[in-house]
C-alpha positions in Angstrom: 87.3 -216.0 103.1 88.6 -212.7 103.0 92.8 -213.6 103.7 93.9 -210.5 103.5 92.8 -209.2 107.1 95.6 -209.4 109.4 94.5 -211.2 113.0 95.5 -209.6 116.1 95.4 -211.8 119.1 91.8 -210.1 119.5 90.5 -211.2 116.4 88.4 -213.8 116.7 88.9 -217.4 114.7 86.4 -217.2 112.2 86.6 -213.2 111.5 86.4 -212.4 107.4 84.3 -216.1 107.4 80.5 -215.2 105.9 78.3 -217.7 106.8 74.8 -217.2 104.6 71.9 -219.3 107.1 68.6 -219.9 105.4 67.8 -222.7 108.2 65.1 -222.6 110.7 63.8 -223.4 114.5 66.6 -224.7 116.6 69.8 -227.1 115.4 70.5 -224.7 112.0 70.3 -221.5 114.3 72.3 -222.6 117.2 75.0 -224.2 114.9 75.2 -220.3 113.3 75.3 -219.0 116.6 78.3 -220.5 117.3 79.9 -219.8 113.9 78.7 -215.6 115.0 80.2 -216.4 118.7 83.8 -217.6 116.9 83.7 -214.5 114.7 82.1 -215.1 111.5 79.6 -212.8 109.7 76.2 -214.5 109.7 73.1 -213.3 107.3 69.9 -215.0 108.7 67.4 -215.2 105.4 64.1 -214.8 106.8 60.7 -215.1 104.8 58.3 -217.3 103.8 56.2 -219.7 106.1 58.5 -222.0 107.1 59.0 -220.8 110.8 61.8 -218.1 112.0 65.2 -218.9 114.1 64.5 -218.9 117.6 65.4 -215.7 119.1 67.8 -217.2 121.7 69.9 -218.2 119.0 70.3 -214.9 116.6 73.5 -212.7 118.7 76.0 -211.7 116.5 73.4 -211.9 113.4 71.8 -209.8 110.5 68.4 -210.2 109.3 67.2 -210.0 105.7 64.1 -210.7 104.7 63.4 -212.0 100.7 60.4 -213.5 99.1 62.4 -216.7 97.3 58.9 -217.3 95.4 59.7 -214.3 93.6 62.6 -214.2 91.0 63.9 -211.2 92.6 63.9 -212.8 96.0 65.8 -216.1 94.7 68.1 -213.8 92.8 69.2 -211.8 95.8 69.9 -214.8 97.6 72.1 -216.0 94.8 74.0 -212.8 94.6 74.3 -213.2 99.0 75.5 -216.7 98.3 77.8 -216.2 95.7 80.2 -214.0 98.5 79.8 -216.2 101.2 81.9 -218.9 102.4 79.3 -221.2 104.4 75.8 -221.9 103.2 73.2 -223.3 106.1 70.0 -225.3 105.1 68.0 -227.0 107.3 64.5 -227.8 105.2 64.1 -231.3 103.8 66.0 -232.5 101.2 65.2 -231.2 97.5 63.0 -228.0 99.3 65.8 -225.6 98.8 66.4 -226.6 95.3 63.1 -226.0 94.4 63.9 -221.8 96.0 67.1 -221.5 93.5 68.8 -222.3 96.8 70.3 -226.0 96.1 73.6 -227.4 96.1 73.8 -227.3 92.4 72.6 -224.1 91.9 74.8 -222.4 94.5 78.3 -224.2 93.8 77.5 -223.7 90.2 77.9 -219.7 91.3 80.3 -220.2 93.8 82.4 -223.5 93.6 84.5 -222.5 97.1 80.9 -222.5 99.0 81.1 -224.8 102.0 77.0 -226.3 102.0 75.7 -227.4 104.9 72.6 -229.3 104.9 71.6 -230.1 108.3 68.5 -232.5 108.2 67.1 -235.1 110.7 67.4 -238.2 108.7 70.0 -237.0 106.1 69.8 -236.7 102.1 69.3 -240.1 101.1 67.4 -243.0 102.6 63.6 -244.1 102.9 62.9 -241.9 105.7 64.7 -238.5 103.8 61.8 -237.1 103.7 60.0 -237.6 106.7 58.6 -235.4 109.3 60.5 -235.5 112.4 61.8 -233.9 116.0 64.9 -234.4 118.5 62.2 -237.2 120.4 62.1 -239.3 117.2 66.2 -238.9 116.3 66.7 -240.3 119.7 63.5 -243.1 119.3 65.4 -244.4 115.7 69.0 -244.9 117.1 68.3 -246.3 120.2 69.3 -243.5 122.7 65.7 -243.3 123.9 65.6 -246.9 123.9 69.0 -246.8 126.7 67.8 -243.8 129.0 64.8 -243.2 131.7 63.3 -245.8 134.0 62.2 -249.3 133.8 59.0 -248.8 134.8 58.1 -246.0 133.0 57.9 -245.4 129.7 61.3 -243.7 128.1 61.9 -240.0 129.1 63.3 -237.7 126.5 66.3 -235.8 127.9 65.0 -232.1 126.7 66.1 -231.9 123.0 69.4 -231.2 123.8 71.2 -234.5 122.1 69.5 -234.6 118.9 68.9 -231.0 118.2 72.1 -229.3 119.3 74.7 -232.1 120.4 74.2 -234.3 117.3 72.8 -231.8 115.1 74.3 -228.0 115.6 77.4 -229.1 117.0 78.1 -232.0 114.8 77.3 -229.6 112.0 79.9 -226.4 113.2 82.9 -229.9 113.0 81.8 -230.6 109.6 82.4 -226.6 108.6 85.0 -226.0 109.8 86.8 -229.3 108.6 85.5 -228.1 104.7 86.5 -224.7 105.7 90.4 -226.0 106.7 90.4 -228.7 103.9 89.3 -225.8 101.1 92.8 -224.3 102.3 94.9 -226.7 100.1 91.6 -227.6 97.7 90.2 -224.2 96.9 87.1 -226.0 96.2 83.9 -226.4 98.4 81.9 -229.1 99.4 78.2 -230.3 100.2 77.7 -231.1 103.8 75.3 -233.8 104.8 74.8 -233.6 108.6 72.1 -236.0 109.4 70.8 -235.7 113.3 70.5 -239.9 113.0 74.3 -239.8 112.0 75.7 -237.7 115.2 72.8 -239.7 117.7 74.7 -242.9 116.1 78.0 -241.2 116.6 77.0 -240.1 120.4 76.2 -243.9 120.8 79.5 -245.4 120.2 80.8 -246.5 123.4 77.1 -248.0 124.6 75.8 -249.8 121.4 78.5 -252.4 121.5 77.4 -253.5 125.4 74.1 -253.2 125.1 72.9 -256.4 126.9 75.5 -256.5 128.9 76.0 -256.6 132.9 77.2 -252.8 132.2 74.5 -251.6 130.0 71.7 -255.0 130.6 68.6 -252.8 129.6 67.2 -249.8 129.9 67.3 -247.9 133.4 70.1 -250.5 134.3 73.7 -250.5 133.8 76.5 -249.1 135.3 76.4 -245.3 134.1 72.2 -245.7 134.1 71.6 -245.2 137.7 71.8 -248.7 139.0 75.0 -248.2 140.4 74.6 -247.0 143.8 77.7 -244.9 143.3 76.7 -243.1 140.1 73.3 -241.8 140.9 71.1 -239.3 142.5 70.3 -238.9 146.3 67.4 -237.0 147.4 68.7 -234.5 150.7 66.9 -233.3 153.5 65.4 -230.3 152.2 63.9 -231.8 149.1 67.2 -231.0 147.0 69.4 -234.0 145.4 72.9 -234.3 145.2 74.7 -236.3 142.2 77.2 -239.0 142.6 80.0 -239.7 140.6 82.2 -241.8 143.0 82.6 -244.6 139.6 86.9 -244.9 140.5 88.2 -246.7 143.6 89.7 -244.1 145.2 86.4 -241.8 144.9 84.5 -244.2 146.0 86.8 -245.3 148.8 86.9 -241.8 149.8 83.1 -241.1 150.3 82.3 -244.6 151.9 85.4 -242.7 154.8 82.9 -240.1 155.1 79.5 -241.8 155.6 79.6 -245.5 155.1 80.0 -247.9 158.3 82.5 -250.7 158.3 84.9 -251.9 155.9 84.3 -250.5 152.6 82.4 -252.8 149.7 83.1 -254.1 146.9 82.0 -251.8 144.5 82.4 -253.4 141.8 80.1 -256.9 143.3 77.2 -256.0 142.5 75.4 -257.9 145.7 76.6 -255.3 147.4 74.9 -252.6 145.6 72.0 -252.9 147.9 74.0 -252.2 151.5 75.5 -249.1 149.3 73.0 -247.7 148.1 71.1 -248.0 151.4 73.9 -246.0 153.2 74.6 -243.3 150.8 70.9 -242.8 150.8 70.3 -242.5 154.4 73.0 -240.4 154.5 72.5 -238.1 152.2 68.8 -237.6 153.5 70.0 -236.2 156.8 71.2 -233.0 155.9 70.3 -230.7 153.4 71.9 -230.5 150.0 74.0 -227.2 150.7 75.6 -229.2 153.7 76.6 -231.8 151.2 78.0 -229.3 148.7 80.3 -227.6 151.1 81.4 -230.7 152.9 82.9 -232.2 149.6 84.6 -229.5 148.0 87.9 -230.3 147.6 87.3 -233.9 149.1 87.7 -235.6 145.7 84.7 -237.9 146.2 82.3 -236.6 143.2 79.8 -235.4 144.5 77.7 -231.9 143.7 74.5 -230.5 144.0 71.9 -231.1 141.5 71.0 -227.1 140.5 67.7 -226.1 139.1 68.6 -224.1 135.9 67.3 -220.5 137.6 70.6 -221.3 140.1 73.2 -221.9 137.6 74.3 -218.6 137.1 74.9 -217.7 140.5 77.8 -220.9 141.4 80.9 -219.6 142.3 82.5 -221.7 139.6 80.3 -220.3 137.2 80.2 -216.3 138.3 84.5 -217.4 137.9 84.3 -218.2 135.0 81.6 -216.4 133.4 81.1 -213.3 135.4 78.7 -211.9 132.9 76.3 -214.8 132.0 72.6 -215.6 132.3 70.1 -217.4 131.0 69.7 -214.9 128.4 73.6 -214.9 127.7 74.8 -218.3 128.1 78.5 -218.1 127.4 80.5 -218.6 124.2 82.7 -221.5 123.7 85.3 -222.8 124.0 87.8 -220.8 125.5 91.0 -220.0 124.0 94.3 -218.5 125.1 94.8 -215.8 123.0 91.5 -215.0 121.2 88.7 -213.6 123.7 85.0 -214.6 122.8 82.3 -212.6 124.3 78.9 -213.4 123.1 77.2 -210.5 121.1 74.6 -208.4 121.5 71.0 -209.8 120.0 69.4 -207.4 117.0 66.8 -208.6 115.2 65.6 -205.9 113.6 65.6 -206.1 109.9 68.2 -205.0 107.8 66.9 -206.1 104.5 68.1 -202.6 103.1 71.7 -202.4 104.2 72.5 -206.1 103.5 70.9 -206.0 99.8 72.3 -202.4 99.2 75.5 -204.0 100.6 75.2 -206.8 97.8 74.9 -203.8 95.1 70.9 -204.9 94.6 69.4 -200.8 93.7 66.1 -199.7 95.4 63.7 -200.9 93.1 65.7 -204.4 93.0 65.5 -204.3 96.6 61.2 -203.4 96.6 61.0 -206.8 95.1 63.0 -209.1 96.4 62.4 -208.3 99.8 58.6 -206.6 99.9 57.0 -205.3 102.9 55.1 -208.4 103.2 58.0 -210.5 103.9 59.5 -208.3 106.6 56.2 -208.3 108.6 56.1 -212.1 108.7 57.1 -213.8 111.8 56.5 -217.1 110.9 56.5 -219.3 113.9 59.2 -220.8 115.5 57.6 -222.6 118.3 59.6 -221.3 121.4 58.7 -220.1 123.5 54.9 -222.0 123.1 52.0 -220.3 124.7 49.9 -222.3 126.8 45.9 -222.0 127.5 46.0 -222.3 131.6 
């Protein structure tokens, strides 16, 4: 980390921080996203077979392609690695060895380098080296076993709690925890960020009532949709409306509005049946726009349930984020001095600038990074193509 830059309140957090990202498809690339979105300098190594980033994920990124079966190739990365401050893997565990790449090899050049290994089932354990996706992370530690419907078989919410909760998020803590505790240490570390270990994590205030009249099994419990207070509502138009009325005086507040008679015990659950009944017929009389302006500002929980095309377009979210999209979702989090702004997306490769920037000469640079290797795209498997 380069100390010596001074930060003006516009600098962002991470700015002189060179993150080096050899990882691939989605949790690896989103976790370096953010890193880029909080400032740091992030070298996407592209190559090989194993699949590219997805392109939502590569703003604020370079793009160097090397052929690591060549000595050159694995000697360029070396020579990238041995100036960086954050090293990104994301194949299974012994893969990157085998490219010069491992932690051993890399620490041995540069003993400051924070290592991030960022596998589904970790570095160690009978299942290390399995074959896996965000479905089967949630399948093993019992988050698909707690979510979806009774009578249907479990429903996998996107990929957005394995992948990029549990896995890019949970890896961007570990980072910049290595990153702070180098400060007094001067030494790097090997990151093991397992997308098993931050489901488990994610878990912690279900697993222990599991079985229990708040959590019984799946597609019941309290926070699972059973309660008539915490659940969905379909409107008039065909549009729902979520409700979040869990504390008494929410839910004191919207039975006011349209319940009939002396409010319910919420909390009995015989009564769950006369709730539900109410809200529903209810809600189902007017469309879900009526709902949303009737209860803003009425403390009561509820708001509409928004396709993604409409998110952009919420008042709270043009106020907050003026400039997003779907192709721009915002950078996080906010802070009160530094301003984040997410970058612009180039993909184009810059093999030659970053190896000339590394001191590699021309005919270094012809073959460790051949034409062959800039042309491949790999595949990263989003968007998919489908026959219709």
């Amino acid at each position: 980390m380069n100390q010596a830059k001074s930060k003006s309140p516009q600098t962002r957090p991470l700015a002189g921080v060179r993150v080096l990202d050899m990882s691939r498809l989605a949790p690896g690339p989103y976790c370096t996203m953010l890193l880029a979105d909080l400032g740091a300098e992030v070298i996407v190594v592209t190559g090989g077979r194993a699949g590219v980033p997805v392109s939502t994920f590569s703003r604020g990124k370079r793009f160097v392609a090397l052929d690591l079966k060549a000595e050159e190739g694995r000697a360029a990365l070396q020579k990238l690695a041995a100036t960086s401050d954050v090293f990104v893997e994301s194949f299974r565990p012994g893969v990157s060895a085998r490219l010069g790449a491992g932690y051993e090899d890399l620490s041995g050049l540069n003993p400051s380098l924070i290592y991030c290994s960022l596998t589904g089932y970790g570095q160690v354990g009978p299942l290390a080296q399995e074959a896996g996706h965000d479905i089967n992370y949630l399948a093993l530690t019992g988050v698909l076993g707690a979510i979806g419907p009774r009578d249907r078989p479990p429903t996998a919410p996107l990929n957005v709690i394995a992948d990029f909760a549990a896995g890019g998020l949970t890896a961007v803590v570990g980072i910049l925890a290595a990153l702070f505790e180098r400060v007094s240490s001067g030494k790097g570390q090997h990151i093991d960020a397992a997308m098993i270990d931050g489901c488990m994590s994610l878990m912690a205030m279900h697993y222990p009532v599991w079985g229990q009249a708040v959590m019984p099994e799946r597609g019941s419990g309290w926070l699972a949709g059973s309660a008539p207070y915490y659940r969905c509502y379909v409107c008039s138009d065909g549009g729902y409306v979520a409700v979040g009325a869990l504390e008494p005086q929410f839910f004191l507040a919207l039975w006011k509005d349209i319940g009939a008679g002396d409010p319910p015990d919420q909390m009995d659950m015989k009564a769950w049946r006369l709730i539900e009944e109410t809200f529903a017929r209810a809600f189902v009389s007017r469309p879900r726009d009526h709902w949303t302006r009737r209860y803003i500002g009425q403390d009561v929980c509820v708001f509409p349930v928004l396709s993604p095309d409409e998110v952009w377009t919420h008042p709270h979210i043009k106020a907050r984020f003026p400039d997003a999209d779907a192709d721009n979702v915002p950078a996080i989090p906010r802070f009160s001095r530094t301003v984040l702004s997410p970058a612009p997306r180039d993909e184009s490769d810059q093999s030659d600038a970053i190896l000339t920037e590394a001191g590699l000469r021309p005919d270094e640079i012809a073959l460790a990074s051949p034409a062959k290797e800039r042309a491949s795209t790999g595949w990263s498997g989003w968007p998919p193509h489908f026959k219709t």
